[in-house]
mmCIF file of the N, C-alpha and C atoms, coordinates in Angstrom:
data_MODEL
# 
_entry.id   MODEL 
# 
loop_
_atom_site.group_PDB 
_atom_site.id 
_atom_site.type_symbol 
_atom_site.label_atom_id 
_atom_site.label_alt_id 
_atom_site.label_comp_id 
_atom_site.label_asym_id 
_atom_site.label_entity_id 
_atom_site.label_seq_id 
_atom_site.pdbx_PDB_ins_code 
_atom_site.Cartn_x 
_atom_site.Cartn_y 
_atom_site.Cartn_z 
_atom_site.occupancy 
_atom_site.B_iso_or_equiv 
_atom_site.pdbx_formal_charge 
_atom_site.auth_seq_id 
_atom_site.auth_comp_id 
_atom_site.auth_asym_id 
_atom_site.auth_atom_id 
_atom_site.pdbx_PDB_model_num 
ATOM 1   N N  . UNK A 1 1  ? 0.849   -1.174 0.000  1.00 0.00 ? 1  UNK A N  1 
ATOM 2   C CA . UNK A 1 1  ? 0.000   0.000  0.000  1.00 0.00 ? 1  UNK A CA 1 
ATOM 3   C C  . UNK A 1 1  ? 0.900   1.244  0.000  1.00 0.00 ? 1  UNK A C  1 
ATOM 4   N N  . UNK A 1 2  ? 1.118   2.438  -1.037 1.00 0.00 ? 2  UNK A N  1 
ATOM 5   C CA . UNK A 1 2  ? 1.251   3.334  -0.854 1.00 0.00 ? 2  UNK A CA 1 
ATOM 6   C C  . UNK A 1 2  ? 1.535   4.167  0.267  1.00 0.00 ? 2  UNK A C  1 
ATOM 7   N N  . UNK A 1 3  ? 2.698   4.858  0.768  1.00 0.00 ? 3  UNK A N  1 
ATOM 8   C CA . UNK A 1 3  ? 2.557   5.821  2.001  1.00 0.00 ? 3  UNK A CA 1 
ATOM 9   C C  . UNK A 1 3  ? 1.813   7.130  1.231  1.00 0.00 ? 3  UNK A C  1 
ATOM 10  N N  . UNK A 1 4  ? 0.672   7.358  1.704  1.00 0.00 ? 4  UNK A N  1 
ATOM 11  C CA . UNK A 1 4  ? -0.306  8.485  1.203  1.00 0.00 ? 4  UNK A CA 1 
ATOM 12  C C  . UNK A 1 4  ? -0.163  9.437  2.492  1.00 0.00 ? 4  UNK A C  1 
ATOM 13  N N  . UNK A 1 5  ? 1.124   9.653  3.807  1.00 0.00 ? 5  UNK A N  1 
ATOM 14  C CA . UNK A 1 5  ? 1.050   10.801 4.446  1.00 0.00 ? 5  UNK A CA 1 
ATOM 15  C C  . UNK A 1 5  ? 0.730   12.212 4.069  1.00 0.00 ? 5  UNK A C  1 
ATOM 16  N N  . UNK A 1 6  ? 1.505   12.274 2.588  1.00 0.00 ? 6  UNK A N  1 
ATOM 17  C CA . UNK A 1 6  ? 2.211   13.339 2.020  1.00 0.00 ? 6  UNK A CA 1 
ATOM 18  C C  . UNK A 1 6  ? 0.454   13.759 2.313  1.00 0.00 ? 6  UNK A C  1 
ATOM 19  N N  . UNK A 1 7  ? -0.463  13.627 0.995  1.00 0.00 ? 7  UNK A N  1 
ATOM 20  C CA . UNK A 1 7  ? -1.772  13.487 1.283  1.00 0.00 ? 7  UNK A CA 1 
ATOM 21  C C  . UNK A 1 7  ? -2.432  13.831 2.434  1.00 0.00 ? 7  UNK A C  1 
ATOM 22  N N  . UNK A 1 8  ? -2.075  13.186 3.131  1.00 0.00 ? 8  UNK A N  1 
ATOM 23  C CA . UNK A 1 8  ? -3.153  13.143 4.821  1.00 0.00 ? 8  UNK A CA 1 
ATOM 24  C C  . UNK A 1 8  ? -2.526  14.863 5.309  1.00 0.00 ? 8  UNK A C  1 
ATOM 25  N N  . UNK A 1 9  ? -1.255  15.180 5.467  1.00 0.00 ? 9  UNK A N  1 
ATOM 26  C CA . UNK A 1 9  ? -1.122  16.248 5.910  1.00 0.00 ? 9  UNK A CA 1 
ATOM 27  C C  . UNK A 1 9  ? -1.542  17.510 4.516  1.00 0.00 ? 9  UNK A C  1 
ATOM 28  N N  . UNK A 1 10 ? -1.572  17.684 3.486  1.00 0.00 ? 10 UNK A N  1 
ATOM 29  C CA . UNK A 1 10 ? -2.039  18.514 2.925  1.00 0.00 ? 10 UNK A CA 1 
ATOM 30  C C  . UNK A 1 10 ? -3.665  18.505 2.977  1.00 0.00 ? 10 UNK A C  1 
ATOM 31  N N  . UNK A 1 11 ? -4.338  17.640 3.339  1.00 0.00 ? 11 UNK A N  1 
ATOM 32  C CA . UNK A 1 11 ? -5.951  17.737 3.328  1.00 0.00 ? 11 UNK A CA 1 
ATOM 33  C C  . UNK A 1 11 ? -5.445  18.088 4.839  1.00 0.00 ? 11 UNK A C  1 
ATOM 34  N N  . UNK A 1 12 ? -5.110  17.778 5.513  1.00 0.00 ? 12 UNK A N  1 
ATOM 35  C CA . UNK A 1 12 ? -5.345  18.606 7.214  1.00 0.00 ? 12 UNK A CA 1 
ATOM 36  C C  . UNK A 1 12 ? -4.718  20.119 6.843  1.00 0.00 ? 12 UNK A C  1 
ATOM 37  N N  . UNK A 1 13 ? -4.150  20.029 6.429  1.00 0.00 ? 13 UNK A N  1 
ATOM 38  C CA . UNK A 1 13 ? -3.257  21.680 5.910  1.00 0.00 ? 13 UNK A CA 1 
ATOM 39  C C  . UNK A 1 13 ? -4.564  22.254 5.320  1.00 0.00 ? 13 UNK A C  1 
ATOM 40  N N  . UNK A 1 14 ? -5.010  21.612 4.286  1.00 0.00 ? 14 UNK A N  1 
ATOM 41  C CA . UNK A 1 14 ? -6.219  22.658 3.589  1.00 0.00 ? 14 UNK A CA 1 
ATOM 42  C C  . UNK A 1 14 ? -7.743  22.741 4.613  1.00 0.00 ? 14 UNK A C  1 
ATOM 43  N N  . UNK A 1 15 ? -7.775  21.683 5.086  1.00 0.00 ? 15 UNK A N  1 
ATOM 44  C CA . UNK A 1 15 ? -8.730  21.985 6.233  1.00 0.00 ? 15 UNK A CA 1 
ATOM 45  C C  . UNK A 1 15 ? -8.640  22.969 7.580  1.00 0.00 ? 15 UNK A C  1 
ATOM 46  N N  . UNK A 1 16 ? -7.636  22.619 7.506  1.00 0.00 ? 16 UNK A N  1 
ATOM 47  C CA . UNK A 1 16 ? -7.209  24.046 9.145  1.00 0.00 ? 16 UNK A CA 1 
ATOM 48  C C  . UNK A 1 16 ? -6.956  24.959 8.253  1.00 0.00 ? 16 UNK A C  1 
ATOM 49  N N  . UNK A 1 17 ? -6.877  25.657 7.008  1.00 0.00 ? 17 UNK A N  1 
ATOM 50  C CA . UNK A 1 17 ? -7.222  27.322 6.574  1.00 0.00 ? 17 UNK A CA 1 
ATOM 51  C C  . UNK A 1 17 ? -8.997  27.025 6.010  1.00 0.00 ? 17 UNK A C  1 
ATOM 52  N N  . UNK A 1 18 ? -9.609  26.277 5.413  1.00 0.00 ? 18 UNK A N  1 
ATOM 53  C CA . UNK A 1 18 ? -11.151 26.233 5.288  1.00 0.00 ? 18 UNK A CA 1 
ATOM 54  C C  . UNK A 1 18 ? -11.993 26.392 7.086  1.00 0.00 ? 18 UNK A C  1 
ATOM 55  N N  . UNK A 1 19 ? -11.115 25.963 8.112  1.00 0.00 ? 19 UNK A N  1 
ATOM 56  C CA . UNK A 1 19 ? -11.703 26.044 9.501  1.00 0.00 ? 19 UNK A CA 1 
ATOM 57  C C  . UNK A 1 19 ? -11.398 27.569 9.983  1.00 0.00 ? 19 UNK A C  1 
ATOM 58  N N  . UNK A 1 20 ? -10.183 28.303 10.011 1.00 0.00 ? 20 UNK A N  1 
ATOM 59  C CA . UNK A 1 20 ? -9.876  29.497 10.156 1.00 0.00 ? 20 UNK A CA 1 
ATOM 60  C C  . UNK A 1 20 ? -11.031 30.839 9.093  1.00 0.00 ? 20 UNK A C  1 
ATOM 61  N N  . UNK A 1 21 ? -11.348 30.363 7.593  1.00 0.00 ? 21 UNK A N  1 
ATOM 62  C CA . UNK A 1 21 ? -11.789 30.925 7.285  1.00 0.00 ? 21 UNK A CA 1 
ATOM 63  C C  . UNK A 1 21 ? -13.988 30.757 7.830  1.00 0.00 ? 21 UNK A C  1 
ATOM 64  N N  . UNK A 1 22 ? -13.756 29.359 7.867  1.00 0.00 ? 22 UNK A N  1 
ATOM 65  C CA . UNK A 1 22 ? -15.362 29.467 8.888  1.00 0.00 ? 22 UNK A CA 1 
ATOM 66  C C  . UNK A 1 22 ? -14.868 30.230 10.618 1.00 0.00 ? 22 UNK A C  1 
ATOM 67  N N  . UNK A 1 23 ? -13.957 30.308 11.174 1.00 0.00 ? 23 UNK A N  1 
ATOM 68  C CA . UNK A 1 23 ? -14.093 31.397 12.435 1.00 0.00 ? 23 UNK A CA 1 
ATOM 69  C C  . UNK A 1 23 ? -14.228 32.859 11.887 1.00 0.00 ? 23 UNK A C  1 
ATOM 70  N N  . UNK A 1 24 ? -13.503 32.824 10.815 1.00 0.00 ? 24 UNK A N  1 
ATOM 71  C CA . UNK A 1 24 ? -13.252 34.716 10.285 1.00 0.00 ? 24 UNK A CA 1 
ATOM 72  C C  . UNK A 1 24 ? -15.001 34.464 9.621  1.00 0.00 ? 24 UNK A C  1 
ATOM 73  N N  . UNK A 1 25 ? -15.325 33.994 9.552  1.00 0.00 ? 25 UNK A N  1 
ATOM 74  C CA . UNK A 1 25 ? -17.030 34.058 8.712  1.00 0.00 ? 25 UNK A CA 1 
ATOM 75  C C  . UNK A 1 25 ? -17.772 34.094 10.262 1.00 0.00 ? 25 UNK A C  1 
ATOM 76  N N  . UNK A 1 26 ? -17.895 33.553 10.569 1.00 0.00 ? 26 UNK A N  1 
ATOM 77  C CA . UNK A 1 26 ? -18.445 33.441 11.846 1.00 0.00 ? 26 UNK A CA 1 
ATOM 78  C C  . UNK A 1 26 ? -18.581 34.851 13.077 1.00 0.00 ? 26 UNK A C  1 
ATOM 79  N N  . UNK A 1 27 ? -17.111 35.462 13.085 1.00 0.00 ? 27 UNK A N  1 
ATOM 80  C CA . UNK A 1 27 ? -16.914 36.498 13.467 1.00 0.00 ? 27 UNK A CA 1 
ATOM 81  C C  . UNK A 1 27 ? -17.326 37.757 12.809 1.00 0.00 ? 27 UNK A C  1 
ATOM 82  N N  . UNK A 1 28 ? -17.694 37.573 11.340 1.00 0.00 ? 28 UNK A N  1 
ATOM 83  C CA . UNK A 1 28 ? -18.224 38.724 10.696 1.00 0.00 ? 28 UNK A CA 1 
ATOM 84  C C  . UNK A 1 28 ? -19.773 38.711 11.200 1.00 0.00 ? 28 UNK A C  1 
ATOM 85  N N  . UNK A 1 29 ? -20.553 37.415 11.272 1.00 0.00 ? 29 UNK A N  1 
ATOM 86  C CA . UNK A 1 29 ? -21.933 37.333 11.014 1.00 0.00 ? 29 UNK A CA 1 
ATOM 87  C C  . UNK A 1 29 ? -22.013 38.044 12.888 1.00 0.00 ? 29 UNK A C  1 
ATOM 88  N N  . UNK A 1 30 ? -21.592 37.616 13.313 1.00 0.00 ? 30 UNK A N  1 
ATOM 89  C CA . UNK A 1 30 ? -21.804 37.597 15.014 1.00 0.00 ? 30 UNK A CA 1 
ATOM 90  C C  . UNK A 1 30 ? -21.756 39.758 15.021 1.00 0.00 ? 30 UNK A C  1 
ATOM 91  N N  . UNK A 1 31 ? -20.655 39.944 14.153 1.00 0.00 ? 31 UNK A N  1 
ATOM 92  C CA . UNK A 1 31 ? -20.839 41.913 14.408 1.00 0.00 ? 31 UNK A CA 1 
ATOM 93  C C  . UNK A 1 31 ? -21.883 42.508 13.719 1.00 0.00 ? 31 UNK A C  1 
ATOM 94  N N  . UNK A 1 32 ? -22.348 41.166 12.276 1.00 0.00 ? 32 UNK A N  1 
ATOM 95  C CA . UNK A 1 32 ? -23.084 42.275 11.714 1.00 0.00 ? 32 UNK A CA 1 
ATOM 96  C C  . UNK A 1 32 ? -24.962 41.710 12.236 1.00 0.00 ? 32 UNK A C  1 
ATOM 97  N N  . UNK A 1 33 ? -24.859 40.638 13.171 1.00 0.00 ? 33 UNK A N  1 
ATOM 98  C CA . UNK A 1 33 ? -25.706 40.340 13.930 1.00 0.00 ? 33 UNK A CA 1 
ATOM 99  C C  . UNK A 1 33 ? -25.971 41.201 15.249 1.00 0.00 ? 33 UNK A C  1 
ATOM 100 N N  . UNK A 1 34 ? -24.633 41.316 15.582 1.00 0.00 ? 34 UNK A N  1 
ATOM 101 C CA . UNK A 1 34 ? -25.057 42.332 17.007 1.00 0.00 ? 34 UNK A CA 1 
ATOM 102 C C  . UNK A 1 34 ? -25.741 44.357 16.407 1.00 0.00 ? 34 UNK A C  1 
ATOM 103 N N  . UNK A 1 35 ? -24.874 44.522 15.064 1.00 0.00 ? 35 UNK A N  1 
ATOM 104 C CA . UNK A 1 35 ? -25.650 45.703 14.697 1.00 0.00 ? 35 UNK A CA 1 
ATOM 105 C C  . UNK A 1 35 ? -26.515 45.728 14.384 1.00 0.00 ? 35 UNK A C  1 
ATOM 106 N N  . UNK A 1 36 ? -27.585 44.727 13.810 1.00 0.00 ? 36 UNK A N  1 
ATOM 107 C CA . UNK A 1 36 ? -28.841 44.175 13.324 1.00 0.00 ? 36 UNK A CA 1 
ATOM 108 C C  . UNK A 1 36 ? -29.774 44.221 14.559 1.00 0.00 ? 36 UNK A C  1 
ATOM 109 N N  . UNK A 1 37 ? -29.656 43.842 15.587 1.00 0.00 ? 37 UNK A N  1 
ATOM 110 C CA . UNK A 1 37 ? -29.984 43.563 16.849 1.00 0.00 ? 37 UNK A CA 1 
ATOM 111 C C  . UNK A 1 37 ? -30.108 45.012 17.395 1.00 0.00 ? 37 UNK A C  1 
ATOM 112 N N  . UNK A 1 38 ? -29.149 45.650 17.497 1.00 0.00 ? 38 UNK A N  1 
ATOM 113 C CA . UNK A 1 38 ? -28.964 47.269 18.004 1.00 0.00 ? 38 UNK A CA 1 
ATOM 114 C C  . UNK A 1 38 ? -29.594 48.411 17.259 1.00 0.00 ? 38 UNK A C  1 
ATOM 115 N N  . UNK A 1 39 ? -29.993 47.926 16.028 1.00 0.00 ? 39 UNK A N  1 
ATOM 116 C CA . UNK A 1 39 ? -30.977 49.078 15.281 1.00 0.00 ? 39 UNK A CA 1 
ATOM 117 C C  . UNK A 1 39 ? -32.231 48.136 14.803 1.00 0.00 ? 39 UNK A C  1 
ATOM 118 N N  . UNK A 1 40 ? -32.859 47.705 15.603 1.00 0.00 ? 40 UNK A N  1 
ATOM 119 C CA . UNK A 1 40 ? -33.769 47.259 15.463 1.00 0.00 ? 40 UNK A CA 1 
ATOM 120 C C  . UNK A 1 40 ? -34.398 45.790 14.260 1.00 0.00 ? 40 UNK A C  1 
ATOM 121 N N  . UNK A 1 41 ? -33.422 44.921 14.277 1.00 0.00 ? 41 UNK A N  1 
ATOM 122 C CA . UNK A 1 41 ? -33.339 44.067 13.266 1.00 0.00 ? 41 UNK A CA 1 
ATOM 123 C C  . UNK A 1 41 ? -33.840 42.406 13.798 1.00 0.00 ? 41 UNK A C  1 
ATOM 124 N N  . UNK A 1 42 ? -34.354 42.355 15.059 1.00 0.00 ? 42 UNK A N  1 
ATOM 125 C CA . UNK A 1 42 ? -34.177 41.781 15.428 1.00 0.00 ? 42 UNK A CA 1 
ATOM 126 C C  . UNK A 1 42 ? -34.582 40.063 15.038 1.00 0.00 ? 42 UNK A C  1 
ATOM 127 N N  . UNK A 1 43 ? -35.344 40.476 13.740 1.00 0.00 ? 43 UNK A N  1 
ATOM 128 C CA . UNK A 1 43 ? -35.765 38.936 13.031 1.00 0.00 ? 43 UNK A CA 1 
ATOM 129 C C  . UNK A 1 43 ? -34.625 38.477 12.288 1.00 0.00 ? 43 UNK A C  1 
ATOM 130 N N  . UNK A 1 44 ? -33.807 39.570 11.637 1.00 0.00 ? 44 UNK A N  1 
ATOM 131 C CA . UNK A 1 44 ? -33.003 39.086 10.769 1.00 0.00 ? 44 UNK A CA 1 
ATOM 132 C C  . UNK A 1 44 ? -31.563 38.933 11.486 1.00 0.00 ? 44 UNK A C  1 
ATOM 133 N N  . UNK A 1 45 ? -31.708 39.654 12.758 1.00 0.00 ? 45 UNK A N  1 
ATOM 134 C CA . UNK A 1 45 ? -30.318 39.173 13.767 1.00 0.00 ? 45 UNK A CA 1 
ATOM 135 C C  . UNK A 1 45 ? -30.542 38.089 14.273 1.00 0.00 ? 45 UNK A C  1 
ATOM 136 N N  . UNK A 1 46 ? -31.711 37.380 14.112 1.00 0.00 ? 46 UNK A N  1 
ATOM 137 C CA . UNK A 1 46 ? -32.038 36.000 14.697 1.00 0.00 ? 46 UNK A CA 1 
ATOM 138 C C  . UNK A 1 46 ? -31.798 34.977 13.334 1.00 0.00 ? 46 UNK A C  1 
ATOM 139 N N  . UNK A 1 47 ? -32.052 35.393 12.162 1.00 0.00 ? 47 UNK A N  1 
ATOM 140 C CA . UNK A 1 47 ? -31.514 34.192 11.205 1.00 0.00 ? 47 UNK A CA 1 
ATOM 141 C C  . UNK A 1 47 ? -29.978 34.109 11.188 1.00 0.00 ? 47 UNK A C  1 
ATOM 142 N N  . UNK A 1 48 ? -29.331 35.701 11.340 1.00 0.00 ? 48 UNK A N  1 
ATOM 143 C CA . UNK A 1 48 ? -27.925 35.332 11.888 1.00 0.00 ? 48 UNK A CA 1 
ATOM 144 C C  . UNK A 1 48 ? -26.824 35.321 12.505 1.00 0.00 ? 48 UNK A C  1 
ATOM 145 N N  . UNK A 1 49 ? -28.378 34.660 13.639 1.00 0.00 ? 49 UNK A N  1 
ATOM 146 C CA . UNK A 1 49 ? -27.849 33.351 15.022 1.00 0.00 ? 49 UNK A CA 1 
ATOM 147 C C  . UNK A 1 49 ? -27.586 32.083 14.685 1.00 0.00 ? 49 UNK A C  1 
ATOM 148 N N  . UNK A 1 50 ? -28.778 31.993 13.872 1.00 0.00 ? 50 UNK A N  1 
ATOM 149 C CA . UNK A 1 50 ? -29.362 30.313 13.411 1.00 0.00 ? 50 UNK A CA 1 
ATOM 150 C C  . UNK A 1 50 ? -28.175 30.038 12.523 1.00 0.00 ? 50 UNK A C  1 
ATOM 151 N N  . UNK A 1 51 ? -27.551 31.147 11.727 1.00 0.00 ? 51 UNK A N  1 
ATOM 152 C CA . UNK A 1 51 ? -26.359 30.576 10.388 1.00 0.00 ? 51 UNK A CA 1 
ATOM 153 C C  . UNK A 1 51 ? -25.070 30.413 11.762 1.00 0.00 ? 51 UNK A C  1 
ATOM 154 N N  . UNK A 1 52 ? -24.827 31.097 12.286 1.00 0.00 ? 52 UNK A N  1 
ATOM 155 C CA . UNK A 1 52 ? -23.644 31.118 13.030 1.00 0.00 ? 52 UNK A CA 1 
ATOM 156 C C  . UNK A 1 52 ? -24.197 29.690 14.306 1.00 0.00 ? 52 UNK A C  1 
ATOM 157 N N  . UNK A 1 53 ? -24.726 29.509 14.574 1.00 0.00 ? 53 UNK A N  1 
ATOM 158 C CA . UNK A 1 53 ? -24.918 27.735 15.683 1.00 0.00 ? 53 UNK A CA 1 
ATOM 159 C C  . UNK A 1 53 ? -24.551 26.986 14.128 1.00 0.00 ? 53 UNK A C  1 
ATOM 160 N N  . UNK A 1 54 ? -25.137 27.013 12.622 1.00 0.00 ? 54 UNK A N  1 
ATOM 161 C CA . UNK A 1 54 ? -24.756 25.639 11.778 1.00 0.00 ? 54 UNK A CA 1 
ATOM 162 C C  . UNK A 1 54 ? -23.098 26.063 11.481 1.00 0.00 ? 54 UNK A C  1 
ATOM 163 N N  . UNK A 1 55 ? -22.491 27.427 11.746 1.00 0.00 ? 55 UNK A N  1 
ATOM 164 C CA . UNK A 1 55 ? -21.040 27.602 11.090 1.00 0.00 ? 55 UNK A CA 1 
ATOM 165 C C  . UNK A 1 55 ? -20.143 26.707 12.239 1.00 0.00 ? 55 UNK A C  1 
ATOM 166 N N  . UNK A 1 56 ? -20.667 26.698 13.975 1.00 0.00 ? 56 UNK A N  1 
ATOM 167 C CA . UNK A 1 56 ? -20.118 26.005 15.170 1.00 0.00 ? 56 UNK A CA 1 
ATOM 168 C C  . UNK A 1 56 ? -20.163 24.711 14.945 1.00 0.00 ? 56 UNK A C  1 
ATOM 169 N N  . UNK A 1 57 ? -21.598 24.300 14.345 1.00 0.00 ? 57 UNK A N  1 
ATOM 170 C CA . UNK A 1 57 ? -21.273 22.944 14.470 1.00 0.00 ? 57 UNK A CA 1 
ATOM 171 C C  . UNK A 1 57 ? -20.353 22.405 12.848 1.00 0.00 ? 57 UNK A C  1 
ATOM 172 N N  . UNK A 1 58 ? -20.466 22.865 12.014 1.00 0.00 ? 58 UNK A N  1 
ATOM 173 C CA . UNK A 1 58 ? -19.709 22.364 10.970 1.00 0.00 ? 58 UNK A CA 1 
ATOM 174 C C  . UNK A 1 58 ? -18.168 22.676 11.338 1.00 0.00 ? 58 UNK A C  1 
ATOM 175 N N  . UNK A 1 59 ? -18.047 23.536 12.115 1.00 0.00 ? 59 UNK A N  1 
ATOM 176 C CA . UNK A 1 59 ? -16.473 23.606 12.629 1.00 0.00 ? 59 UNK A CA 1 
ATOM 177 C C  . UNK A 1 59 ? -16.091 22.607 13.672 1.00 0.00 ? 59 UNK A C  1 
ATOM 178 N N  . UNK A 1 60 ? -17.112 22.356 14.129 1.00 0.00 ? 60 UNK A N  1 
ATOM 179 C CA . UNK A 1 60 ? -15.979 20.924 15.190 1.00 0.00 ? 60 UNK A CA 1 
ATOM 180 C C  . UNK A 1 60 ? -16.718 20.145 14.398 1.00 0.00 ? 60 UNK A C  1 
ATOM 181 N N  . UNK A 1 61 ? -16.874 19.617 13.141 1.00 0.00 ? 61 UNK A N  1 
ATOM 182 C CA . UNK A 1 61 ? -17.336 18.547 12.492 1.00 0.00 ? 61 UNK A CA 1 
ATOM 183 C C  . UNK A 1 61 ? -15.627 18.442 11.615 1.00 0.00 ? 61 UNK A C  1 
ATOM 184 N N  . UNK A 1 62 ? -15.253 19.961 11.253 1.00 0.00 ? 62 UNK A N  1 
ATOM 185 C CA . UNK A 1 62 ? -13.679 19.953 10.324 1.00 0.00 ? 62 UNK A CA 1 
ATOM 186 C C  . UNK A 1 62 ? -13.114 19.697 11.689 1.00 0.00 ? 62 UNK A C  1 
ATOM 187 N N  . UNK A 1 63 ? -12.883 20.059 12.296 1.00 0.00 ? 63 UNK A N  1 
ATOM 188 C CA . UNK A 1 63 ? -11.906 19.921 13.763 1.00 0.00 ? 63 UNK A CA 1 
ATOM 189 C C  . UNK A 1 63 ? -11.816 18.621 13.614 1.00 0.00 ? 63 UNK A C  1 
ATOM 190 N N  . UNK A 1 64 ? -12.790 18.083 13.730 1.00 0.00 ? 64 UNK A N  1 
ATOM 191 C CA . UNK A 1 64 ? -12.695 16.296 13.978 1.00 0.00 ? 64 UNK A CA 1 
ATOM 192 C C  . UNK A 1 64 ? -11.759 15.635 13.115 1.00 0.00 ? 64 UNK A C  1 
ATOM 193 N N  . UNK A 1 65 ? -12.280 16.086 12.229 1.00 0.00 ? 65 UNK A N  1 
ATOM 194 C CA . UNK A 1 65 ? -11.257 15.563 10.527 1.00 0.00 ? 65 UNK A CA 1 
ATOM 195 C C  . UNK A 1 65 ? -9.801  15.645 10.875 1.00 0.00 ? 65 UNK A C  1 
ATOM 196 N N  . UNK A 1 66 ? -9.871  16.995 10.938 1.00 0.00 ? 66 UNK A N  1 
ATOM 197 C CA . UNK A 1 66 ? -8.325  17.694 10.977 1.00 0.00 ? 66 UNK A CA 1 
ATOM 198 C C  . UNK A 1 66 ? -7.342  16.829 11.937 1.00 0.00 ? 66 UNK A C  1 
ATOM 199 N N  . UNK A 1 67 ? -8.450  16.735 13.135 1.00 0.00 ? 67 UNK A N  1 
ATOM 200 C CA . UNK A 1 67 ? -7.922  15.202 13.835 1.00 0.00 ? 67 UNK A CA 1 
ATOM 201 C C  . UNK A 1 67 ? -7.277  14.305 14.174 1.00 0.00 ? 67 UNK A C  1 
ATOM 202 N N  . UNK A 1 68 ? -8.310  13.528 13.093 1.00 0.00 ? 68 UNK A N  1 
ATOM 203 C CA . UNK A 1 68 ? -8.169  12.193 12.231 1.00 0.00 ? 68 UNK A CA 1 
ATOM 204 C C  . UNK A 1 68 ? -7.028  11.995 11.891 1.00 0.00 ? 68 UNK A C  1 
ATOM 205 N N  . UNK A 1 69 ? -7.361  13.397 10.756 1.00 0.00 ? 69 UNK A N  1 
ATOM 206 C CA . UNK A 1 69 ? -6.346  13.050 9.618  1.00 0.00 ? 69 UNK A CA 1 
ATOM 207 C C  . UNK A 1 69 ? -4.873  13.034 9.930  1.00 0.00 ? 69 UNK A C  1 
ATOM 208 N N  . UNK A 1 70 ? -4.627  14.427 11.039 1.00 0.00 ? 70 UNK A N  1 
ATOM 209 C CA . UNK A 1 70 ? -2.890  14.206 11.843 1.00 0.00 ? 70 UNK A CA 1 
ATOM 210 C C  . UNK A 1 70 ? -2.406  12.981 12.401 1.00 0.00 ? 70 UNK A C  1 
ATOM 211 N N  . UNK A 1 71 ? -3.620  12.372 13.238 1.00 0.00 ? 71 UNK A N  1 
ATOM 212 C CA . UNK A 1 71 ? -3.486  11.246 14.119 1.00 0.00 ? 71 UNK A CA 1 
ATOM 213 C C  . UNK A 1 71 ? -3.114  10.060 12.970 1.00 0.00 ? 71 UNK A C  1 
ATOM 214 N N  . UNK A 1 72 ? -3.759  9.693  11.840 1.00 0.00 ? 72 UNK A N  1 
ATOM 215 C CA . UNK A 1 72 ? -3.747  8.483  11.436 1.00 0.00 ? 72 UNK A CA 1 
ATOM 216 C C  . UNK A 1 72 ? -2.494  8.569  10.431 1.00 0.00 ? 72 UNK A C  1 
# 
């Protein structure tokens, strides 16, 4: 069988900057949620709540990977 490390660490390499760029996404929605919230937005600062809980959980879903993939 092939040593496919080379592999395993470039998909963890490209996954830990796709995970950094879901925190920098995450951190945008959360400011332009709290200004939404502060001028009166408050239905549409609540849809993004709802996007930022699915950006948390798809980030420890890559976390997991990222993992994996170092560990194995």
């Amino acid at each position: 069988m092939p040593d496919n490390s080379k592999a395993k660490i470039a998909t963890a390499d490209a996954l830990t900057l796709l995970l950094h760029n879901q925190h920098a996404i995450g951190a945008a929605i959360e400011e332009i949620t709290k200004w939404l919230s502060e001028n009166g937005e408050r239905s549409v600062a609540a849809n993004a709540i709802a996007a930022m809980e699915t950006l948390d959980t798809n980030a420890q879903a890559i976390t997991d990977a990222i993992m994996q993939l170092r560990q194995s």
